[in-house]
VOGUBA-52788 format. One record per residue (C-alpha): residue number from 1; residue in one letter; x, y, z. Coordinates in nm, 2 decimals. Each point is the difference from the previous one (the first is absolute). Layout:
# VOGUBA-52788
site pos=NUM, code=A, u=X, v=Y, w=Z
...
END
This chain:
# VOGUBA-52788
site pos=1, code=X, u=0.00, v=0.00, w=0.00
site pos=2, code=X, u=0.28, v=0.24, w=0.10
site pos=3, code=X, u=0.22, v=-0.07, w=-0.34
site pos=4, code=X, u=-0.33, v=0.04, w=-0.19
site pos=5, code=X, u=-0.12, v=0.34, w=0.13
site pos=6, code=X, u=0.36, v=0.14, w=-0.05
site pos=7, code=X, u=0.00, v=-0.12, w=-0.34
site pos=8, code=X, u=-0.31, v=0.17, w=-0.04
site pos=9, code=X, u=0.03, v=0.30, w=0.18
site pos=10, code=X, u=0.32, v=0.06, w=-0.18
site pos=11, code=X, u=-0.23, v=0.07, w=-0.33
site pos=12, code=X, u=-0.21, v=0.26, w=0.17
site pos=13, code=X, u=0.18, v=0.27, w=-0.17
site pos=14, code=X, u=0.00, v=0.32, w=0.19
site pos=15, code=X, u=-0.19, v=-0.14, w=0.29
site pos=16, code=X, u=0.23, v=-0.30, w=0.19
site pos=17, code=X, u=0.33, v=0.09, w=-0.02
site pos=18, code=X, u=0.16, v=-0.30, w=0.18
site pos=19, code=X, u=-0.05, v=-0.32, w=0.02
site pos=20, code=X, u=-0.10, v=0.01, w=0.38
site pos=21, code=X, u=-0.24, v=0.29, w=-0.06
site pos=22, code=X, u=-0.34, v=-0.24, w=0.03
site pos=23, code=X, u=0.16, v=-0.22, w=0.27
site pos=24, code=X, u=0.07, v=0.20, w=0.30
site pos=25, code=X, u=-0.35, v=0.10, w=-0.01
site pos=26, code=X, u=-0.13, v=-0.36, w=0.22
site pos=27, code=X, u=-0.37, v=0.07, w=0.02
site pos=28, code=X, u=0.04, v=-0.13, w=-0.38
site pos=29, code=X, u=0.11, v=-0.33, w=0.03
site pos=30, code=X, u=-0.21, v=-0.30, w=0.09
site pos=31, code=X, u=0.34, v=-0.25, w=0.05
site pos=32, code=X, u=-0.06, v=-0.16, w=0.33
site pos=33, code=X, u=-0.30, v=0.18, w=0.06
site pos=34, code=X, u=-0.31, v=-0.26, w=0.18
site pos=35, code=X, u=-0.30, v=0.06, w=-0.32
site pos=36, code=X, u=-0.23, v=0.00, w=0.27
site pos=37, code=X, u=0.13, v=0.33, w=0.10
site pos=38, code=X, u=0.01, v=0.17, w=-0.31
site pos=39, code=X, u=-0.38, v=-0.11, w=-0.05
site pos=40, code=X, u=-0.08, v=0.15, w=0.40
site pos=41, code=X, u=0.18, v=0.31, w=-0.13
site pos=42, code=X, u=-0.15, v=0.03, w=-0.30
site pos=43, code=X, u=-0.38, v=-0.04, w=0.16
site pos=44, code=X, u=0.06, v=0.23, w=0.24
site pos=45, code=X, u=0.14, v=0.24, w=-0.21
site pos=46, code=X, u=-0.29, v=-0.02, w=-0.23
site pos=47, code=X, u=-0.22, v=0.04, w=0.38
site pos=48, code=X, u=0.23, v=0.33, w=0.08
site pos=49, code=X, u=-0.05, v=0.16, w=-0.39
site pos=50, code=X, u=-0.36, v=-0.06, w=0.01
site pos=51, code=X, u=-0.02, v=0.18, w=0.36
site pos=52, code=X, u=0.22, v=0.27, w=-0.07
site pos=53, code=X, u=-0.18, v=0.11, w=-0.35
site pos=54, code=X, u=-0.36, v=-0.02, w=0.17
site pos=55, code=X, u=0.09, v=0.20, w=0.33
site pos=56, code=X, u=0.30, v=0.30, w=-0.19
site pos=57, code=X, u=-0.28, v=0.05, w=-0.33
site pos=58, code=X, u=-0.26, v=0.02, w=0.32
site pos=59, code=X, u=0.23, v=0.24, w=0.21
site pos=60, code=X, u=0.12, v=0.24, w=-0.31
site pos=61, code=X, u=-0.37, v=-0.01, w=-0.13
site pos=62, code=X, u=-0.15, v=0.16, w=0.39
site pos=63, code=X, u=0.31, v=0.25, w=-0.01
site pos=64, code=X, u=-0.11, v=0.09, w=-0.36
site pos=65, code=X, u=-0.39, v=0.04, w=0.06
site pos=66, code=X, u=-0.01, v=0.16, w=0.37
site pos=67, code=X, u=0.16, v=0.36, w=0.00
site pos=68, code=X, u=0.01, v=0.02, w=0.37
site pos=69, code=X, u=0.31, v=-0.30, w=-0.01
site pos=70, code=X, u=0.21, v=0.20, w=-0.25
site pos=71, code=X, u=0.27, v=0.09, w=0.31
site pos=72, code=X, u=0.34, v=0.03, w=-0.05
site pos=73, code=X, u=0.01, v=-0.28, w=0.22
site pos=74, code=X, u=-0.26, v=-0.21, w=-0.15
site pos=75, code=X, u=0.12, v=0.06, w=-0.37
site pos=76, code=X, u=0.36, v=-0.19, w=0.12
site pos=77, code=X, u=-0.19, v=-0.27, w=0.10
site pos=78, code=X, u=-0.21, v=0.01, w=-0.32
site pos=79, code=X, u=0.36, v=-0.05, w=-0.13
site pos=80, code=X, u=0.08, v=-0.29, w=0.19
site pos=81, code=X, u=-0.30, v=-0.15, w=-0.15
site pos=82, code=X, u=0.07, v=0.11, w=-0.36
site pos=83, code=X, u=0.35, v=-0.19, w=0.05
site pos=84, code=X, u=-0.15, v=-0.29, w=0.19
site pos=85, code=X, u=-0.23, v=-0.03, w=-0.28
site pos=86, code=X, u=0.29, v=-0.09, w=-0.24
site pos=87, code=X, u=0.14, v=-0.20, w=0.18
site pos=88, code=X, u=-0.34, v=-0.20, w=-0.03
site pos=89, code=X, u=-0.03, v=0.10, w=-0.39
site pos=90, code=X, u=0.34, v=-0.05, w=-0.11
site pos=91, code=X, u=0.26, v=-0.13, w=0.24
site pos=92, code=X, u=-0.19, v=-0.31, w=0.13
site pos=93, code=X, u=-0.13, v=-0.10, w=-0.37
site pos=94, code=X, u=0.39, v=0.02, w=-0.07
site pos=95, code=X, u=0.12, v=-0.20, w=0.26
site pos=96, code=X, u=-0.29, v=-0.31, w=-0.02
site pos=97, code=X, u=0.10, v=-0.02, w=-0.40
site pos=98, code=X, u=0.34, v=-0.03, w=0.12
site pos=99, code=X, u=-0.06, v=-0.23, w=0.23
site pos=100, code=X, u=-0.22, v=-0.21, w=-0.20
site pos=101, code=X, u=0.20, v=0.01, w=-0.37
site pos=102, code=X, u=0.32, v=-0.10, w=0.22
site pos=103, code=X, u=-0.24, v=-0.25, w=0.19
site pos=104, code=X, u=-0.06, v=-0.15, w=-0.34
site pos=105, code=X, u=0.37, v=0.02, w=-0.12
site pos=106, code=X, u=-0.08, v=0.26, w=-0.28
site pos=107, code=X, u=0.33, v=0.15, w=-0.19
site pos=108, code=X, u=0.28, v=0.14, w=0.19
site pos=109, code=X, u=0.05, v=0.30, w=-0.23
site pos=110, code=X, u=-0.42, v=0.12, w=0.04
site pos=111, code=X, u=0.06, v=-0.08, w=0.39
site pos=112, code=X, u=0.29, v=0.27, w=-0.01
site pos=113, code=X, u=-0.18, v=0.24, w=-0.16
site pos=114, code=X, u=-0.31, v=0.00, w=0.18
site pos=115, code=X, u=0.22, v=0.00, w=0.35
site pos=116, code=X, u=0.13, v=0.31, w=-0.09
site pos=117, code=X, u=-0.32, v=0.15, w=-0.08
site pos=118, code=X, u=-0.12, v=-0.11, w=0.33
site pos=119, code=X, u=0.31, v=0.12, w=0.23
site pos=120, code=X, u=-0.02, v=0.32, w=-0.20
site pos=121, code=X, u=-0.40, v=0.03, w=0.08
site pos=122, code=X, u=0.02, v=-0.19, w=0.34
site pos=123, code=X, u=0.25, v=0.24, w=0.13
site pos=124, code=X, u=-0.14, v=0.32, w=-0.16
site pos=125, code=X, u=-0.37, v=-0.04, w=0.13
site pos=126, code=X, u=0.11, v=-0.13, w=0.39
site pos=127, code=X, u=0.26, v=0.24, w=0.01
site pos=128, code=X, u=-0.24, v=0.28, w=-0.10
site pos=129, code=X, u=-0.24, v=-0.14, w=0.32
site pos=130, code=X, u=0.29, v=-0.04, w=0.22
site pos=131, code=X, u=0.14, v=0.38, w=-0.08
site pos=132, code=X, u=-0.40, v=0.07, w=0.02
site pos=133, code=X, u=-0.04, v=-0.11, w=0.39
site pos=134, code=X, u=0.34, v=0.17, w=0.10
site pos=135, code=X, u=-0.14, v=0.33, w=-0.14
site pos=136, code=X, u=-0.36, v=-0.10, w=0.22
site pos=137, code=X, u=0.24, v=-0.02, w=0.28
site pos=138, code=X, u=0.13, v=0.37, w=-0.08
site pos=139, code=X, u=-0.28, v=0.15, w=-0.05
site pos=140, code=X, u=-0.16, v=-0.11, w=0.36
site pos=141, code=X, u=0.35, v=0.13, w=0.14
site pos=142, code=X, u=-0.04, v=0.36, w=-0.15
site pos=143, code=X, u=-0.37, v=-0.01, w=0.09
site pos=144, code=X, u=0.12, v=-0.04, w=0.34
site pos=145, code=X, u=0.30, v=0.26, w=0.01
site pos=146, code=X, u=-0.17, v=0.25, w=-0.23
site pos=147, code=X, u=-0.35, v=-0.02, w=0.05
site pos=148, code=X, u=-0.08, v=0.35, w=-0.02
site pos=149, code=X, u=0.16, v=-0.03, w=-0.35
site pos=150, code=X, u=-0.10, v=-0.33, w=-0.08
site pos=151, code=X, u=-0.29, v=0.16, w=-0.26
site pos=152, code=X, u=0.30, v=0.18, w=-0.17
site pos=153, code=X, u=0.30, v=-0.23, w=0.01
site pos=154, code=X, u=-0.22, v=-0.33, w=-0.12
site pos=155, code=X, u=-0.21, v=0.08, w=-0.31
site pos=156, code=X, u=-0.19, v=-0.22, w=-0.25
site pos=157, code=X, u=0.25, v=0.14, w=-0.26
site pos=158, code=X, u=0.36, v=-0.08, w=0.18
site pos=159, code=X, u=-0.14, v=-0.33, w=0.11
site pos=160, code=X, u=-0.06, v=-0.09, w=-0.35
site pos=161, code=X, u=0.35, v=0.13, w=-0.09
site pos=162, code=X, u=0.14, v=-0.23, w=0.25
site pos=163, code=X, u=-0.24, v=-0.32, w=-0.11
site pos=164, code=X, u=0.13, v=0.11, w=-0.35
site pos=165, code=X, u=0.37, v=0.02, w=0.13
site pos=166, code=X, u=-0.07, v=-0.35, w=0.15
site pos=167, code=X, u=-0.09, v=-0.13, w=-0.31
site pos=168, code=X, u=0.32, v=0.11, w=-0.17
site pos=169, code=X, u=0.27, v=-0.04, w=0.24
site pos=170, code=X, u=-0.15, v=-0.35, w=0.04
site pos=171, code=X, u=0.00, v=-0.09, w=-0.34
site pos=172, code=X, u=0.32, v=0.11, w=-0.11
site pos=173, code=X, u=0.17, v=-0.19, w=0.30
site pos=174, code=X, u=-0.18, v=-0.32, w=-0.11
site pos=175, code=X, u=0.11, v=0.03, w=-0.34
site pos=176, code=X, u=0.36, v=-0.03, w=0.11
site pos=177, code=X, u=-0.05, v=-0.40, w=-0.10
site pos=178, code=X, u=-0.06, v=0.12, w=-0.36
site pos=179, code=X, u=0.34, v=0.13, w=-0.04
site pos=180, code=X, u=0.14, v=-0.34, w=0.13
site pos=181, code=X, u=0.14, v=0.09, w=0.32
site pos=182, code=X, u=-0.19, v=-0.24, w=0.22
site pos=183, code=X, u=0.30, v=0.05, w=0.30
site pos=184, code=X, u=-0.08, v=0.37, w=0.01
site pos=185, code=X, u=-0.41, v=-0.05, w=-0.01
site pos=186, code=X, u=-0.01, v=-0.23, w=0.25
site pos=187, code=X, u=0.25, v=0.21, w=0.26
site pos=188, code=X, u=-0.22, v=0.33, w=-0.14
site pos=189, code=X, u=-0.31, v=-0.16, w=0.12
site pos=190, code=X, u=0.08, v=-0.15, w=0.29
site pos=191, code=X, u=0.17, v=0.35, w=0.14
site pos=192, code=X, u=-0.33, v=0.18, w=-0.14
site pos=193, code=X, u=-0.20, v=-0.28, w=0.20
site pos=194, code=X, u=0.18, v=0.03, w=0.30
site pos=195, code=X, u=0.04, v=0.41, w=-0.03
site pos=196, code=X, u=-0.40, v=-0.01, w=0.01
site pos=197, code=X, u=-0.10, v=-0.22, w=0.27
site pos=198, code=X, u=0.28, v=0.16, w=0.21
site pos=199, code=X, u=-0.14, v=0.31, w=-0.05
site pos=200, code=X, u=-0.38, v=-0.07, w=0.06
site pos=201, code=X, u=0.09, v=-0.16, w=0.33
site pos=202, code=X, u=0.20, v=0.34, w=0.07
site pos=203, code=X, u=-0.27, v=0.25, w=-0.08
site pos=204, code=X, u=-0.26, v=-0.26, w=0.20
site pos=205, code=X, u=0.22, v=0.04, w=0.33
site pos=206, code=X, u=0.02, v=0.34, w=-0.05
site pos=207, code=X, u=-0.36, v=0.04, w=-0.05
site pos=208, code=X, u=-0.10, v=-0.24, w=0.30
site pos=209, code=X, u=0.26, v=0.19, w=0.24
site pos=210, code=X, u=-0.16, v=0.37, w=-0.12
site pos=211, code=X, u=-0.36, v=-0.11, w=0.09
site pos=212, code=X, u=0.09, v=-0.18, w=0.34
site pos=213, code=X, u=0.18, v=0.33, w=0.11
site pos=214, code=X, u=-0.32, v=0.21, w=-0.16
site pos=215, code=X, u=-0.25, v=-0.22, w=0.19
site pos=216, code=X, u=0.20, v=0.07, w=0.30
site pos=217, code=X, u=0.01, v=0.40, w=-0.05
site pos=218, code=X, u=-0.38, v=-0.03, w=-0.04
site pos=219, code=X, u=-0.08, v=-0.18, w=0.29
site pos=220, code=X, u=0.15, v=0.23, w=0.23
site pos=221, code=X, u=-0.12, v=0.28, w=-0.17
site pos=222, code=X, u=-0.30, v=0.23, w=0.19
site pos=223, code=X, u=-0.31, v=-0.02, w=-0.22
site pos=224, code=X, u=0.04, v=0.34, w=-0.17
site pos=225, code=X, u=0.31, v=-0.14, w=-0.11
site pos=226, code=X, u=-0.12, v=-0.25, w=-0.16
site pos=227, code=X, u=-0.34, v=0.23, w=-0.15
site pos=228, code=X, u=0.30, v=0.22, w=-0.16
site pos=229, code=X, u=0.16, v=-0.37, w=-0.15
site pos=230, code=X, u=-0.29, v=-0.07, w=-0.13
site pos=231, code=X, u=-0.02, v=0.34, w=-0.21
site pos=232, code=X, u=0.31, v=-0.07, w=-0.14
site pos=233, code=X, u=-0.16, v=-0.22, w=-0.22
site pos=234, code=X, u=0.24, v=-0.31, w=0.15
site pos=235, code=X, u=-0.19, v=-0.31, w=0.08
site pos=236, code=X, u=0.20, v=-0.25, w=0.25
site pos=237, code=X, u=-0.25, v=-0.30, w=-0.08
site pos=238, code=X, u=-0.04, v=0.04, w=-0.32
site pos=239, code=X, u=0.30, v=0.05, w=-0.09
site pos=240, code=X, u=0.13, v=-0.33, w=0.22
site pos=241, code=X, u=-0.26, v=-0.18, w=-0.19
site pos=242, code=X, u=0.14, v=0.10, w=-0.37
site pos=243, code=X, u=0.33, v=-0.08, w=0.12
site pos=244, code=X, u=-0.08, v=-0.35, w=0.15
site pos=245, code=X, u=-0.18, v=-0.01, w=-0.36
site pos=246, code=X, u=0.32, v=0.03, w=-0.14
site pos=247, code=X, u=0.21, v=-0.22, w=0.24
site pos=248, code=X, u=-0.22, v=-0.30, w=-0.08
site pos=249, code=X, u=0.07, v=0.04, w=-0.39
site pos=250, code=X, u=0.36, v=0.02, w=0.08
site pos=251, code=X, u=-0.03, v=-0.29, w=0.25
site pos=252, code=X, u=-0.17, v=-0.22, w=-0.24
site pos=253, code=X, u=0.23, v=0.14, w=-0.30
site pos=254, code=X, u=0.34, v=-0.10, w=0.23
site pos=255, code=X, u=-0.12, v=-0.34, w=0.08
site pos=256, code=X, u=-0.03, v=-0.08, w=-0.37
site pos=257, code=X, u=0.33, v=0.20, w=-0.14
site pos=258, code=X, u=0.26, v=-0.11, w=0.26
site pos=259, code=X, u=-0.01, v=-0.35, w=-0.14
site pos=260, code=X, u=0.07, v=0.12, w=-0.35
site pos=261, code=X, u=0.22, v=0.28, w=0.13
site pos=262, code=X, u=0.23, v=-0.36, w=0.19
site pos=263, code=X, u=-0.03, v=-0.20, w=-0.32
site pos=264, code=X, u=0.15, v=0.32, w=-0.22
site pos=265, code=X, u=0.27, v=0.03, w=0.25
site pos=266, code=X, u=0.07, v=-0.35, w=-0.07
site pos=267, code=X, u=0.00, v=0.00, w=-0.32
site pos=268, code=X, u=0.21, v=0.28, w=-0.04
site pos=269, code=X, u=0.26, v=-0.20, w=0.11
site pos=270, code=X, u=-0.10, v=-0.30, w=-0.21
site pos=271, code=X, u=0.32, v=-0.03, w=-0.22
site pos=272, code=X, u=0.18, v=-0.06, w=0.31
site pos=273, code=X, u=-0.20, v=-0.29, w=0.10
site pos=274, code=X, u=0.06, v=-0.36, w=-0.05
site pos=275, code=X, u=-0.25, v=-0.10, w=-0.30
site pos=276, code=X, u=-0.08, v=-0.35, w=0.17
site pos=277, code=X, u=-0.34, v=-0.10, w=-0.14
site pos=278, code=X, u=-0.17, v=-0.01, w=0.36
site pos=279, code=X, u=0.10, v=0.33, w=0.01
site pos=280, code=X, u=-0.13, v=0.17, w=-0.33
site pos=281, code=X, u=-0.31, v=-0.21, w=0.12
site pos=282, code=X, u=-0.08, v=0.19, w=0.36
site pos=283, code=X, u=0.09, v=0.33, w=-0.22
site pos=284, code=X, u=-0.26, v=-0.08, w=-0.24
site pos=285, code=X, u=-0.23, v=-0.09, w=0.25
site pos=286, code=X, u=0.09, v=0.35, w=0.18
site pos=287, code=X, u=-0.06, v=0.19, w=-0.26
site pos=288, code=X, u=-0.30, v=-0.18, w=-0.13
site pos=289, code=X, u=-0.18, v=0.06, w=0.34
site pos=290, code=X, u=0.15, v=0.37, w=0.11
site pos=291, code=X, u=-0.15, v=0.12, w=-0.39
site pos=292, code=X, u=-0.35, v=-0.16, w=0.13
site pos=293, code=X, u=0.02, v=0.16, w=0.36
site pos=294, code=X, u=0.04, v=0.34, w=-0.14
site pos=295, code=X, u=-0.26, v=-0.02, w=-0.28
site pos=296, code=X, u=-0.21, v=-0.04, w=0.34
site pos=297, code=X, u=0.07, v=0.32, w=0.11
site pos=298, code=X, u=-0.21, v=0.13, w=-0.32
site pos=299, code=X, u=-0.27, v=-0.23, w=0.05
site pos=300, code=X, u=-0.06, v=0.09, w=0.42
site pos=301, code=X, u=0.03, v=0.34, w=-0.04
site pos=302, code=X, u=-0.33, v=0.06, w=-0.11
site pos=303, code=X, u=-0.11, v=-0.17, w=0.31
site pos=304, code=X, u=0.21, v=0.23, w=0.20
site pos=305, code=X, u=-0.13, v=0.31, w=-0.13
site pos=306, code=X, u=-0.37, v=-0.08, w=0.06
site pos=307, code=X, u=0.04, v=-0.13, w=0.34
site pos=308, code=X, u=0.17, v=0.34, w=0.09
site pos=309, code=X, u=-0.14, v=0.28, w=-0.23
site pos=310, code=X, u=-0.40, v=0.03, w=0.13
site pos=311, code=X, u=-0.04, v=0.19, w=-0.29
site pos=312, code=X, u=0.19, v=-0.20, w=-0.25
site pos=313, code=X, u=-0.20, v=-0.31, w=0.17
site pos=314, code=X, u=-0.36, v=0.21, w=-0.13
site pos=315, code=X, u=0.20, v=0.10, w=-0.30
site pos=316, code=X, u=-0.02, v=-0.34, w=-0.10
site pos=317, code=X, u=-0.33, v=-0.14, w=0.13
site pos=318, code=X, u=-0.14, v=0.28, w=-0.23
site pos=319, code=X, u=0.20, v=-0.11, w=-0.30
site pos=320, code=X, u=-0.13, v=-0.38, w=0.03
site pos=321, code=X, u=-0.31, v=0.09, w=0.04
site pos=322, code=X, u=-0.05, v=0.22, w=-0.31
site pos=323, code=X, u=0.20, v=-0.30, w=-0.18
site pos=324, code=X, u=-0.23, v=-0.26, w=0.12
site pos=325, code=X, u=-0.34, v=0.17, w=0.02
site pos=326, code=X, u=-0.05, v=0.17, w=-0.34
site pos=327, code=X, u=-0.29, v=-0.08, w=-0.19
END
């Protein structure tokens, strides 16, 4: 199988540049791998795409109908969903034919190609949603230390300049692997990986340690204090409740990235690694199941925002019902 796909990747003019190109990439190969686990994969993949198209189109639609959710802070999440949403549409299609045409020992020269359409995609699209939560993070942050200038500093129009930002910076990191320098991708994107989730769990302790010490000023405030705190237009709970909000979409995003984010560390150091086949086996295996934990992270969301957002919640009834009771 290796000799093959070198062979073949070797003809890809322009695209695989060396003959290892298609082969440090494990979550291609099926060598080694148990079938029953690529079929478990596969069907719950095709569970997480349905789930993740039904609840992001059902999230962007409520955003796009009900004027009153059109925040600064709701319209990043409406982002989230717009990037969860292809990872449903495009990523997880990508990775089940993969999975399937390799299942079914298809040629090794179609394989390559379509693997690099998918890392490209794959890394593009979660990238964007990872980049996406860190700047939800911010945003609660300079809600907190700014809030008089919140209304100023966080518009509709910069936070669609940063979702467009996200989009780009994303993109062009992910097509690193184009240019065949599959060492540099992977150290790029693990650093990127780690750079994010490092910073969300600063801004998070900074944002928890702000409100404890604000809750404490309050309570031992006199109540005209407090009547003049509350004409400053700053509200402790709600704001606590936003942020929490935003904690649990971190949370959940950092229990299904940290995997990935060990397996790309890994990797990066896969040249030095002994190529024993029980080894390339538990790599495949890793990378097979860290792909599938994080295209849950776009299929729960959804779930995350309704629970929270009251009005997102509504938001949605409403659009169901108009889908399902027209005449």
């Amino acid at each position: 199988m290796h000799n093959n796909c070198s062979v073949n990747c070797q003809g890809e003019q322009g695209i695989i540049q060396d003959n290892n190109s298609c082969f440090r990439f494990p979550v291609f190969q099926v060598e080694n791998v148990p079938p029953k686990l690529i079929l478990f994969n596969c069907v719950i993949n095709i569970l997480f795409l349905i789930t993740a198209i039904l609840g992001n189109i059902l999230v962007i639609s409520a955003v796009w109908k009900t004027s009153s959710l059109r925040s600064p802070s709701i319209v990043l999440l409406c982002g989230l969903a717009t990037s969860d949403l292809a990872v449903g549409l495009v990523v997880q299609p990508l990775f089940l034919y993969i999975e399937l045409t390799q299942f079914l020992d298809h040629s090794a020269e179609y394989h390559c190609t379509s693997g690099k359409a998918f890392i490209t995609v794959s890394y593009s699209v979660c990238g964007v949603s990872l980049l996406t939560v860190t700047a939800i993070s911010v945003d609660r942050l300079l809600a907190l230390q700014y809030h008089l200038r919140y209304a100023n500093i966080a518009t509709v129009a910069r936070v669609i300049y940063v979702m467009t930002l996200n989009w780009l910076v994303s993109g062009f990191l992910a097509s690193l692997i184009l240019w065949g320098r599959n060492d540099i991708f992977l150290v790029v994107m693990a650093v990127v990986v780690g750079t994010c989730l490092s910073l969300s769990i600063f801004v998070h302790m900074k944002i928890y340690r702000v409100v404890r010490r604000h809750q404490q000023q309050i309570q031992a405030q006199t109540e005209a204090v407090q009547a003049r705190d509350g004409r400053d237009g700053f509200n402790v709970a709600r704001f606590k409740r936003t942020a929490v909000n935003a904690f649990l979409i971190h949370y959940f995003l950092l229990i299904c990235y940290t995997p990935l984010f060990i397996t790309l560390l890994l990797t990066s150091n896969e040249a030095k690694i002994d190529s024993a086949s029980w080894k390339k086996s538990y790599s495949a295996i890793a990378w097979k199941l860290t792909s599938t934990i994080v295209f849950l992270n776009s299929a729960v969301n959804p779930f995350i925002y309704c629970w929270r957002l009251r009005e997102m919640r509504l938001a949605v009834i409403n659009a169901l019902k108009k889908t399902f009771c027209r005449k």
